[in-house]
C-alpha positions in Angstrom: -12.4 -12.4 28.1 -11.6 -11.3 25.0 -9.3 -12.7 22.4 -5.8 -11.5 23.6 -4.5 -10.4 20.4 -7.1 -7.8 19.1 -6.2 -4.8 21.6 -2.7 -5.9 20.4 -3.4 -6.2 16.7 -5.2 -3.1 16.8 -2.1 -1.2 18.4 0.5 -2.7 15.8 -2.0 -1.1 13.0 -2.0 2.3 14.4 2.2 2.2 14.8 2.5 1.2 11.4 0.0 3.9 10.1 1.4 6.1 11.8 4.9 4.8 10.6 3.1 5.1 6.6 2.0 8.3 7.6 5.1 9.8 8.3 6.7 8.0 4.9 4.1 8.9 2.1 4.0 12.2 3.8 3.0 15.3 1.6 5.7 17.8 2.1 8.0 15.2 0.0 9.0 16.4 -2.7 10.0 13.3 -4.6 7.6 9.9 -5.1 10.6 7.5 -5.9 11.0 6.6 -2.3 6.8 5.5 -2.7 6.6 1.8 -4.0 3.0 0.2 -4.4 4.1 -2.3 -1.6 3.4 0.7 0.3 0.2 0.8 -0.5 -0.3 -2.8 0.0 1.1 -3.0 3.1 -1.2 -0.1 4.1 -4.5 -2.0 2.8 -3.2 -4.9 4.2 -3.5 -3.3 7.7 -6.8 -1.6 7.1 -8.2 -4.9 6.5 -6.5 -6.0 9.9 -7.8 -3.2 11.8 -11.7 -3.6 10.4 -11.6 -7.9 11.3 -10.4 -6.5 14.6 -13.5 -4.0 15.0 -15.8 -6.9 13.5 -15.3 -8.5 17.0 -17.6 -7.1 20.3 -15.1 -7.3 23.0 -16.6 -9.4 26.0 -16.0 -7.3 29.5 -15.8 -4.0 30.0 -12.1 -3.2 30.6 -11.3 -5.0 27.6 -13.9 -2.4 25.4 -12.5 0.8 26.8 -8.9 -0.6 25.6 -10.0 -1.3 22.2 -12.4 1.5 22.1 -9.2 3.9 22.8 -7.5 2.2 20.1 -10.6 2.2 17.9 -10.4 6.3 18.2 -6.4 6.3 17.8 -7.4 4.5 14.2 -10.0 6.5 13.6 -7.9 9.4 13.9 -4.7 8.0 11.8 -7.8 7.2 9.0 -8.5 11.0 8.8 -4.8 11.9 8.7 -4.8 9.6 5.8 -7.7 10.9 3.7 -6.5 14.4 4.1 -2.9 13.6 2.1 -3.8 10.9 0.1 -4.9 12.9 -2.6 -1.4 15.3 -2.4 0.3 11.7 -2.4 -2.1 10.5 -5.3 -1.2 14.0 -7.6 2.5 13.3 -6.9 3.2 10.0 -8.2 0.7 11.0 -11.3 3.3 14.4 -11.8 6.3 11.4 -11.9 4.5 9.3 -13.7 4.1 11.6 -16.3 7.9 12.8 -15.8 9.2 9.7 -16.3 7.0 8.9 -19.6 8.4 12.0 -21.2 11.7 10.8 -20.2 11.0 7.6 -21.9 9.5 9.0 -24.8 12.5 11.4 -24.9 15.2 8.9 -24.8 13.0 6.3 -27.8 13.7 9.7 -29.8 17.2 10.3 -29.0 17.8 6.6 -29.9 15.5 6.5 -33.2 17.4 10.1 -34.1 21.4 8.4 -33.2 20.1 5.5 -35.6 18.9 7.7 -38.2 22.4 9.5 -38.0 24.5 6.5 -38.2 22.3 5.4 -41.1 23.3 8.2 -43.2 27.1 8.2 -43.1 
């Protein structure tokens, strides 16, 4: 028999890539709801998912349970490499947004200094 919480850890990685999936998907408009736990979380499952697949189930009804859940992964992996770059150009777009904001307000500040300095 094989170890009882594989076919179960397998199926708690797909809900919660399919749960990341629906979060970090691309028709957002806005990153600021994206943190990097995000993208922890989501390696943290991947790394999950392949110790599970590492591990040869031992009968036969077991494997077809796993192996259904192996293609359900398989599946949510593709989903993921076709929006990770969209995902990957967005938060680049804000970071650069909120640098010029930055670098905006440093001048606003140095230029209100400057103006107090001279009256």
């Amino acid at each position: 028999m094989m170890p009882p919480d594989t076919l179960e850890t397998l199926r708690q990685v797909n809900d919660r890539l399919r749960s990341a999936l629906i979060r970090l998907r691309p028709e957002r408009k806005h990153c600021s709801t994206i943190r990097a736990q995000d993208f922890s979380a989501l390696r943290r499952q991947l790394r999950r998912a392949a110790e599970c697949l590492r591990r040869p189930p031992l009968n036969s009804e077991a494997a077809a349970a796993v192996q259904e859940e192996a293609l359900e992964y398989r599946r949510n992996l593709e989903k993921l490499k076709r929006f990770l770059p969209d995902v990957h150009t967005r938060l680049l777009v804000e970071k650069s947004r909120v640098e010029n904001a930055r670098t905006h307000l440093t001048a606003a500040a140095a230029w209100g200094r400057a103006s107090r300095s001279t009256f």
